[in-house]
C-alpha positions in Angstrom: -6.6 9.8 5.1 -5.1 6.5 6.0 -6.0 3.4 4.8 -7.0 2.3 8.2 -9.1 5.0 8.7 -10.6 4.2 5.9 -11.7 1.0 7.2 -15.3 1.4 8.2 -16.3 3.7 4.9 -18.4 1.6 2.6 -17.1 1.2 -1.2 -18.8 3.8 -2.7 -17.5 6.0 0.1 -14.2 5.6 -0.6 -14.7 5.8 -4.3 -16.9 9.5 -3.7 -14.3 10.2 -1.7 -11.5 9.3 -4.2 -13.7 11.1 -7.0 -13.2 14.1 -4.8 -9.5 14.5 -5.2 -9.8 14.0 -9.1 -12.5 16.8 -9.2 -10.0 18.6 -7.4 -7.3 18.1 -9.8 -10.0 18.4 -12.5 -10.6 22.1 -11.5 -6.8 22.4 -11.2 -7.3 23.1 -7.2 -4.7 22.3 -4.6 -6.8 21.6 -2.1 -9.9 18.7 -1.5 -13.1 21.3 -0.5 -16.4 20.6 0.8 -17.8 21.5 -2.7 -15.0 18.7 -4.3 -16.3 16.3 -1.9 -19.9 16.9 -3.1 -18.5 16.7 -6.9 -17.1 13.3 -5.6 -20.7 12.1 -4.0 -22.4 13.5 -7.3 -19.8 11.3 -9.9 -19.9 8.5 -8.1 -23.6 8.2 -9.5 -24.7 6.0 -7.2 -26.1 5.4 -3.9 -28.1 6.9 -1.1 -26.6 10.8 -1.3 -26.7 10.7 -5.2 -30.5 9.4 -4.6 -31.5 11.8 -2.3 -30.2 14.8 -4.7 -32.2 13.1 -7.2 -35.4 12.7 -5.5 -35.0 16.5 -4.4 -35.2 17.2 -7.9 -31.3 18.2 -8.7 -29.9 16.7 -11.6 -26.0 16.1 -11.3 -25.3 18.8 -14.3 -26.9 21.2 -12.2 -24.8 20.4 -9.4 -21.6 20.1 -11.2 -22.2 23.5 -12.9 -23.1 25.7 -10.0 -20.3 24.1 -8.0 -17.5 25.0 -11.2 -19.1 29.0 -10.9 -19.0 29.1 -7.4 -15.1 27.9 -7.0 -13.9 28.5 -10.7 -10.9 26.6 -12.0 -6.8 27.0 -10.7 -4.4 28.3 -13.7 -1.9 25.4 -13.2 -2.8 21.8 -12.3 -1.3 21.1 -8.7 2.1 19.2 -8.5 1.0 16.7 -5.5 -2.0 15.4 -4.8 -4.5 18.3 -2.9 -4.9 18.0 0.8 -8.2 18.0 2.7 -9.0 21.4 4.0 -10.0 21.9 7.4 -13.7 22.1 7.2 -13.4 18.8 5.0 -11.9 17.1 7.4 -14.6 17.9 9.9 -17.2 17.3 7.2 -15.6 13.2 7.3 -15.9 13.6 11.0 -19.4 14.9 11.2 -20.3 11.5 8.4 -18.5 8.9 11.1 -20.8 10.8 13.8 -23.9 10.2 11.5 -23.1 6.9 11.4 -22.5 6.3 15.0 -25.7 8.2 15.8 -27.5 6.2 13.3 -26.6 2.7 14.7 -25.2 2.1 11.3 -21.9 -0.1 11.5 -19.8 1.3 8.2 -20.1 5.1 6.8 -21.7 5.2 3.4 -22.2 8.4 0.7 -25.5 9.4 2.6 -23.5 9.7 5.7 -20.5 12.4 3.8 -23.5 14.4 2.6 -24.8 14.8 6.2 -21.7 15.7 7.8 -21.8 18.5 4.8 -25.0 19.8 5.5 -23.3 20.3 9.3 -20.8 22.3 8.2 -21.1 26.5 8.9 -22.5 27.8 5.6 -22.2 31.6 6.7 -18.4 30.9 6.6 -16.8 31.8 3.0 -14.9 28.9 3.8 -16.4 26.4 5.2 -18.8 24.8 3.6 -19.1 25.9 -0.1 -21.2 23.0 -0.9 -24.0 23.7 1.4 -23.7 27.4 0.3 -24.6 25.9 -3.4 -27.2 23.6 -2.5 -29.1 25.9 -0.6 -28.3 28.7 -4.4 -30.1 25.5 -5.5 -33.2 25.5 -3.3 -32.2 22.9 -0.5 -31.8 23.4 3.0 -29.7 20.9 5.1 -33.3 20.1 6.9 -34.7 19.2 3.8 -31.5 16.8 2.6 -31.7 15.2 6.2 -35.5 14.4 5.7 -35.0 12.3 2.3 -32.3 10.6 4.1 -34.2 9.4 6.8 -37.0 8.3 4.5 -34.4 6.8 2.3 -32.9 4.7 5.6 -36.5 3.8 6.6 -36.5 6.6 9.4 -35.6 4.8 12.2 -32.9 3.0 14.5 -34.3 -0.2 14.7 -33.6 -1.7 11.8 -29.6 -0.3 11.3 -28.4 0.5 8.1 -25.2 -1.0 7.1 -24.0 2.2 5.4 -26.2 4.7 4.0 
């Protein structure tokens, strides 16, 4: 992504986001997944999405491991940096859609884990994340729920970035 579209993601969004591709190259994968992009909301150890995990009684370890089973680890390390996938790409959409739906002027970590949760989970591709949340007991209903409790549940007071 470019800088400049970068612009309206909070901090800690760019930092999950940035955690992503170093999970990626962690796990020796060429490209940036929906399930590396949960990995980066996870590390970044902070903030609404990491809270909401939390309080839905998922420890990051948890996490971490079932997403390293599900996708395994490459044989080589990558020699450029890994490229979004598709479905991640429309998983950053979905976020700035939250957001814009929300009233809420930047796009924070609780906004990239909605936009996962909108992804197709029935597709082997498309949203591996979702598929290993839901191995873990959630649903995307139930991770929308805590988010809207978290953000006070309503439009009138906006939130500057979940």
């Amino acid at each position: 992504m470019h800088t400049d579209k970068l612009d309206r993601f909070t901090a800690l969004a760019r930092r999950a986001l940035a955690m992503s591709q170093e999970e990626a190259l962690r796990l020796k994968h060429s490209e940036i997944t929906s399930a590396h992009l949960l990995l980066g909301l996870v590390r970044v150890g902070n903030g609404t999405a990491f809270q909401v995990l939390r309080d839905l009684q998922l420890v990051p370890s948890q996490i971490i491991q079932a997403v390293e089973h599900a996708m395994g680890r490459g044989e080589h390390r990558p020699a450029g940096r890994p490229l979004l996938t598709e479905s991640s790409k429309h998983a950053i959409e979905y976020a700035v859609d939250e957001a814009r739906l929300a009233g809420d002027s930047a796009i924070g970590i609780g906004h990239l884990l909605l936009g996962i949760t909108r992804l197709d989970s029935t597709s082997e591709e498309e949203n591996i994340a979702m598929r290993v949340l839901e191995a873990l007991g959630l649903t995307p209903q139930r991770i929308r729920a805590q988010i809207e409790r978290k953000a006070g549940d309503g439009p009138s007071a906006p939130n500057p970035g979940l």
